[in-house]
N, C-alpha and C positions, 0 to 999 in steps of 0.2 A: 871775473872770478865768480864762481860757483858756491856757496856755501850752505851745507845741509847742516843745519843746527839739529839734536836729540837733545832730549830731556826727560825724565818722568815726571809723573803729576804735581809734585809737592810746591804749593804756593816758595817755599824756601831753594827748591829746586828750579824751578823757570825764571822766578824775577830776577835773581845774580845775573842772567844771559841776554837780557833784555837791553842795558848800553851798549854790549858789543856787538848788537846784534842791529840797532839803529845807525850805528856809529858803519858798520861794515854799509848798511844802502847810503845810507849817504855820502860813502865815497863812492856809490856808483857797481859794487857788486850785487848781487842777487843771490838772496836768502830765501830758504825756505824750512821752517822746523817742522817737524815731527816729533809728536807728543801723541800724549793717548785723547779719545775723544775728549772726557769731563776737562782737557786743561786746556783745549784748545780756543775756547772760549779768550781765556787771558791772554794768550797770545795773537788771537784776531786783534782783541783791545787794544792792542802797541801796535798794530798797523805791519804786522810782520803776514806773511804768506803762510799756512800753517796746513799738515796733514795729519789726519789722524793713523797714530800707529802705536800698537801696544795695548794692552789692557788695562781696564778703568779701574778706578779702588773700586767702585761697587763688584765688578768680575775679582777680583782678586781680596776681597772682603774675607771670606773662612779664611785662607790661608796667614790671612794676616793677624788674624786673631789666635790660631793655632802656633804661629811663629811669636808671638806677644803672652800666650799661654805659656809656651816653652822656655819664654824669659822669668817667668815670675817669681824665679827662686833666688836667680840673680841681683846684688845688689846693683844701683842704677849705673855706676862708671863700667860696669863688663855686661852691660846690656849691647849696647853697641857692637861690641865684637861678633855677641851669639846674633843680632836682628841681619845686620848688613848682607852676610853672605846668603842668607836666607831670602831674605827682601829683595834686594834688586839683584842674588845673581838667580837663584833658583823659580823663585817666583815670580822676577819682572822678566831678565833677560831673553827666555826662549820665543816669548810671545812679541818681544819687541822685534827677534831677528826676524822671526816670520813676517811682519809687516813691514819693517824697514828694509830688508833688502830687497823688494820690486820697488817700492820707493827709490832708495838709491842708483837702481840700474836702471831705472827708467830717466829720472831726472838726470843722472850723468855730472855728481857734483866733484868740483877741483879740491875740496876741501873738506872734512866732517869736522866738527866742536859738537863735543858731548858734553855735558855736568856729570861731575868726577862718582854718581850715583847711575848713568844711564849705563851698562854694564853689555849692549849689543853692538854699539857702533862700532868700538875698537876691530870687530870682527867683520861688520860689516865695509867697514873701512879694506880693512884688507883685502877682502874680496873683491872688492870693487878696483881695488890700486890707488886708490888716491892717500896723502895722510893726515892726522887726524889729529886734534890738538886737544886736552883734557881740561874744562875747565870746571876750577874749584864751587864748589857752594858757600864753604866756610875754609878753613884751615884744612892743612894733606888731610889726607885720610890715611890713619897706618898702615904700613907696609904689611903687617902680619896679616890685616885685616883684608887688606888685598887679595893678600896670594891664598886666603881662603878661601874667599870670594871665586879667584881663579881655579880652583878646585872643585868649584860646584860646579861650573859653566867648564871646565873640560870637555865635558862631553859634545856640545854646541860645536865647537872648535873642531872637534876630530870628525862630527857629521860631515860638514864641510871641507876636510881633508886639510885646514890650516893649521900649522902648529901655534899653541899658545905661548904668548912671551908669558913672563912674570909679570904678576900685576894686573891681573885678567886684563892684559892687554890695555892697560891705564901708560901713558905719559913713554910711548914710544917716540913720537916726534916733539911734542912743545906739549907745557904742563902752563896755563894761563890761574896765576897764585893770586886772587881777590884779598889776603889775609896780612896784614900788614906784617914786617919782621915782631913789633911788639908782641902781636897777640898769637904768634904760632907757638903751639908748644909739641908739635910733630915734628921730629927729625923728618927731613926732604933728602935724604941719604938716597934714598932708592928713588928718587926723580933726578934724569942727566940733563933738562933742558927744562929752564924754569923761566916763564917771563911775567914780572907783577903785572899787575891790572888793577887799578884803581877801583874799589866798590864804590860804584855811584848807584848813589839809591833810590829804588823806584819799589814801588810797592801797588803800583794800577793807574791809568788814568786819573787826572787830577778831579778830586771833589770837592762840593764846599765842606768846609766846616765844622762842625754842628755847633747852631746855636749857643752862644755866650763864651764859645774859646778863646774868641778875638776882645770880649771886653777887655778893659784896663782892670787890672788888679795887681794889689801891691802883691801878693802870697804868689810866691814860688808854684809854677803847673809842675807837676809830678804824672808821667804819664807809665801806666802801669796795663801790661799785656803778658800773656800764657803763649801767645801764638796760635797759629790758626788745628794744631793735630791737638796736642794735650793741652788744653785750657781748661782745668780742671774746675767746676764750679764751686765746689767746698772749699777747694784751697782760696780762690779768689775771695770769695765769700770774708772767709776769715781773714787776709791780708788787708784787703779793702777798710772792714771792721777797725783794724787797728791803726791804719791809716788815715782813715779820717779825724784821728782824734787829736791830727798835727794839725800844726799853722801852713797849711797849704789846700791850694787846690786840687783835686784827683781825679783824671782821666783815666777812664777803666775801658778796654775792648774786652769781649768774651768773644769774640771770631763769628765768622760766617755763619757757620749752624750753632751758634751761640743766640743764649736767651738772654737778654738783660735782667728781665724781669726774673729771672731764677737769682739774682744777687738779691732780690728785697730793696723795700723803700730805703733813700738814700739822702742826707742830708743834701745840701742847696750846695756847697761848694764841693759833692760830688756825682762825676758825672759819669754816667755810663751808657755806652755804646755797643751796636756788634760790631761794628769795624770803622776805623778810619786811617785815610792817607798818614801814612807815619811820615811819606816825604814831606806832608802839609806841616803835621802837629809837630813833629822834633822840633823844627826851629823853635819852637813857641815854651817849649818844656826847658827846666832846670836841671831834671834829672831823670833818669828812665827805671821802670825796674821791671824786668824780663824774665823769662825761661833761660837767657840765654841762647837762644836762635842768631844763627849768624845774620841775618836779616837786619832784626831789631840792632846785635849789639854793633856791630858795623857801620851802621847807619847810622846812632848814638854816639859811635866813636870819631864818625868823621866830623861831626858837630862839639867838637869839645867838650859832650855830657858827662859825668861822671854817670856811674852805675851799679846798681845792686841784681844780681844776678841770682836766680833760684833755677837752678837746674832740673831737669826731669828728665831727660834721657836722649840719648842723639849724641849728635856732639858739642851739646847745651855743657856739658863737664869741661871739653878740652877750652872752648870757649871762656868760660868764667876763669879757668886758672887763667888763663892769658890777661883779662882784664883785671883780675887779682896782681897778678908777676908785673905787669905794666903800673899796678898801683892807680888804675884809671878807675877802680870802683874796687866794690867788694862783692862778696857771694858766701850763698848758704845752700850749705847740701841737705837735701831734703830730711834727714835728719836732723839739722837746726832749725829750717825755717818755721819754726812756729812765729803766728804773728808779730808779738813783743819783740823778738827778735829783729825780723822784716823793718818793721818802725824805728828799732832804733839804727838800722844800717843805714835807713831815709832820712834822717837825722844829720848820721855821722857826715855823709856822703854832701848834703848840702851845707853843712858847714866849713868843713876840715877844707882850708884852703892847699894842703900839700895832695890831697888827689882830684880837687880843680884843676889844680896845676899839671900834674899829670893825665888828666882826659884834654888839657890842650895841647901838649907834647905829641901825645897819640893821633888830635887830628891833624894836625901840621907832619906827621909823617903821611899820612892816609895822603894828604892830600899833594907829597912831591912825588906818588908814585905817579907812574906812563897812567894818561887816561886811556880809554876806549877807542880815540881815533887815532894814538900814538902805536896802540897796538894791532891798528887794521895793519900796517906797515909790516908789521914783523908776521905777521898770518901771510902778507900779500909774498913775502919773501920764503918764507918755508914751502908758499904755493911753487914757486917759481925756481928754487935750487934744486939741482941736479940728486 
């Protein structure tokens, strides 16, 4: 079997696709993805075949900031709704088709898996005749939010002479659900073919360390991340600030084009980074406190952490109610999160034994869902029925 994996750039976007996409060569089919140049890099790094296709965020940079301009009046839970169909249908999709379809019709694949954000394949899929299986980043993504979406990219569709389903062509044969039942809080009403997949977390190649994470220490590691798009420095700044003034340890990332040094001198038991393997550090941490990225809290979740969640925009909102509703942590909407706040959720969340108990309820489900190679099976079956 043939498998053309799509994706767009977003570090939250590619790694979710990375077990299934291991997991499918090592039963012996042949993959190959298609991403835009800047992500191909991460995907060479997992030893996957990779082409470039679509536009870079540096190409797609003004519009993104103009579709981000257009948000700003927006409070942050209905940011979502106005970026989506702008983001990946108007401004990723056209440029993805135009790449990806001599890609597909040269390669001649039996199967496409998109990430429920690559907003071309569904179409290119069609085209091509093969079918196409939608896989999640995070939790559904809304139905309304969808057929917005589908509204934008109409016109891609009728170029072509295909008709669009509903759903800019989202979850026509198989919808592959990384989101445990706990933490969705999206009706899946308007998906007819659902199959979990367990989020097994990968976040790049293994590295070491940094220095002093592995000594022994009695104090709780506390490991605190913004994500790799909005890691705002000011907010860090101040959360960090009021964090340190616990009885713990505190790991800080500020992301890839993050500066450490823009957080200021930092006492001894706290440490700051621009990046490191979250698959390394989780084990090692008590508790997590995030954006709420499905990345982070998934990954957190599969590890019995409890968590405090600070949202900023995406689906960082539907995320934390879920971790909220499951009682597996807490969260503050950017109009709470002031520091004081922040510390004492760090607090609540390491003590209170009744939402330990429920971040180990949450991984013990993560962890009975189909892994990656349970689900090569059911791709190898959708490939193969009439």
């Amino acid at each position: 079997m043939r498998v053309l994996v799509t994706s767009t750039t977003g570090y939250g976007h590619v790694l979710p696709m990375v077990p299934l996409a291991r997991a499918l060569l090592a039963a012996g089919h042949e993959v190959l993805w298609a991403t835009s140049a800047d992500a191909c890099p991460r995907v060479a790094a997992a030893g996957i075949e990779v082409a470039a296709a679509g536009r870079t965020e540096e190409q797609i940079a003004d519009e993104r900031r103009a579709i981000l301009s257009g948000a700003a009046g927006l409070r942050p839970e209905q940011i979502p709704q106005y970026v989506f169909p702008r983001l990946f249908g108007a401004t990723r999709a056209p440029g993805m088709v135009r790449d990806l379809l001599p890609v597909a019709q040269q390669w001649s694949p039996d199967l496409v898996v998109h990430e429920n954000g690559e907003l071309a394949a569904p179409l290119v899929a069609q085209i091509v005749g093969v079918p196409h299986a939608t896989h999640a980043f995070g939790g559904a993504v809304p139905a309304q939010i969808l057929t917005e979406a589908g509204q934008v990219i109409a016109p891609l569709w009728a170029e072509h002479g295909v008709p669009l389903p509903p759903y800019a062509g989202c979850h026509e044969h198989l919808y592959l659900d990384i989101c445990p039942a706990a933490l969705q809080t999206v009706s899946r009403d308007h998906i007819s073919a659902v199959q979990p997949l367990r989020p097994v977390s990968y976040t790049g190649e293994p590295s070491p360390l940094p220095a002093g994470l592995s000594t022994p220490d009695s104090r709780p590691l506390v490991y605190l991340t913004l994500g790799t798009v909005i890691n705002k420095a000011d907010l860090l700044r101040a959360v960090v600030s009021a964090l340190a003034a616990l009885e713990i340890r505190l790991l800080v990332t500020v992301g890839p084009q993050g500066d450490p040094a823009a957080l200021g001198s930092q006492p001894a038991h706290v440490q700051v980074e621009r990046y490191v393997s979250q698959t390394a550090v989780l084990p090692l941490s008590a508790a997590v406190v995030s954006h709420g990225g499905s990345g982070t809290v998934f990954g957190a979740a599969g590890l019995g952490l409890p968590q405090v969640c600070l949202p900023q925009a995406a689906d960082q909102f539907r995320n934390t109610e879920g971790v909220v509703r499951a009682g597996a942590g807490l969260g503050l909407h950017p109009d709470q999160a002031d520091p004081s706040a922040v510390a004492e959720a760090v607090r609540r969340v390491l003590a209170d034994p009744a939402i330990r108990a429920a971040a180990v309820r949450l991984s013990q489900e993560i962890a009975a869902m189909p892994g990656p190679d349970q689900v090569v099976t059911r791709l190898e079956e959708l490939v193969s029925s009439p």
